[in-house]
N, C-alpha and C positions, 0 to 999 in steps of 0.2 A: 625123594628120588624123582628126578624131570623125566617125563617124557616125551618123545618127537608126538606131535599130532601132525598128521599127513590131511586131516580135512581142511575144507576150504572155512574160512570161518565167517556167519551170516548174524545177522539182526536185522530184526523185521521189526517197522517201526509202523502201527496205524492209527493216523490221528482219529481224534474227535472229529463226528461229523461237523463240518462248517468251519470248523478251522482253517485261515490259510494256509499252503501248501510250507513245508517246511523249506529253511536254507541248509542245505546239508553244507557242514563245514570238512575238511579233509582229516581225518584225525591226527594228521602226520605232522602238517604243517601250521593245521588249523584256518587256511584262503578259504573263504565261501567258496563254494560250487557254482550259485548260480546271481548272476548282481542283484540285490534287491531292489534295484530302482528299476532296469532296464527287462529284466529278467533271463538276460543272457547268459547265457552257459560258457565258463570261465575256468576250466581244469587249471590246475598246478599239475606239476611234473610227475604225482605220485598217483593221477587218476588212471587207471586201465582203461573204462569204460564209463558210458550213462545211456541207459536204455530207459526209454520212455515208453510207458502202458498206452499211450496219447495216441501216438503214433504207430507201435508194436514195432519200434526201430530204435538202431543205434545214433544218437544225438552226438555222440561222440566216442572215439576209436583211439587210445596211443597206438603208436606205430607196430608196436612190441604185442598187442591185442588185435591188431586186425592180421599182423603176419601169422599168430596161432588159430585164429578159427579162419581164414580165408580156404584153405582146403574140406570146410567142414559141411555135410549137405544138408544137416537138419539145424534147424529153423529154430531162434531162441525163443522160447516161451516161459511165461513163469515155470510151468509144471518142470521143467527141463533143465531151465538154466544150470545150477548148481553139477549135475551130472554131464553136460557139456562142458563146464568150465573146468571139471576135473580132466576130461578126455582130451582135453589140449594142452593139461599139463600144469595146470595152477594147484595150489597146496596150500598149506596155513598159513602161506605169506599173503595172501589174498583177504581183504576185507569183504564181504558184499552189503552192502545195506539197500533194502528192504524197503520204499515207505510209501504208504498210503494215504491219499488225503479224500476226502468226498465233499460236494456239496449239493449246490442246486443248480439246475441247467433248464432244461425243459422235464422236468424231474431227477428224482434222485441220482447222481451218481458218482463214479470215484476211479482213481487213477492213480496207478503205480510202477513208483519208477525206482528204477537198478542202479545206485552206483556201486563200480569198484575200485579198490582203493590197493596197491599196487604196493606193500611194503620191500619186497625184493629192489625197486628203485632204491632204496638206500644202500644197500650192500652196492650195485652200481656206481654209485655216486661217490660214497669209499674209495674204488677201485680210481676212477677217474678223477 
């Protein structure tokens, strides 16, 4: 017997310390996220979002993701995100990944970054 899950669905990925940072690939399409030569940030059509811990900001926005939180006054943080993204309306069709890298800087540290991953673009794309 199926049933609907109305949650958002997450994995959280945290590397080994010293590792470099991971290429998140889209699960959809499978495009890298980010070039690995350049290290630019390079969405396919199925990305929502990428929020960087780096910065505590959005790196990048589809259209369709900044039209739903731009009425919105609280502030994305990890502790939040997931309960935010439901109050604008996202559901199981929503990927979110998770990942954590650390190394050394002027001591220990580490940084985590948000993508999401937009499966309802397919149903769109059907349509169109």
């Amino acid at each position: 017997m199926a049933t609907e899950n109305s949650g958002i669905q997450m994995g959280v990925v945290e590397q080994p310390f010293g590792c470099d940072p991971a290429i998140v690939h889209c699960p959809i399409c499978g495009q890298a996220t980010l070039d690995p030569e350049w290290g630019d940030f390079t969405p396919c059509p199925h990305v929502a979002f990428f929020y960087t811990g780096l910065t505590g900001d959005f790196e990048f926005m589809s259209d369709d993701f900044h039209e739903r939180i731009s009425d919105l006054d609280d502030d994305f943080e990890l502790e939040n995100f997931l309960s935010l993204l439901k109050q604008v309306g996202y559901s199981d069709r929503l990927l979110v990944l998770q990942v954590t890298s650390g190394g050394m800087g002027c001591g220990p540290m580490s940084n985590t970054d948000v993508y999401g991953f937009d499966y309802e673009t397919l149903a769109n794309q059907a349509e169109g």
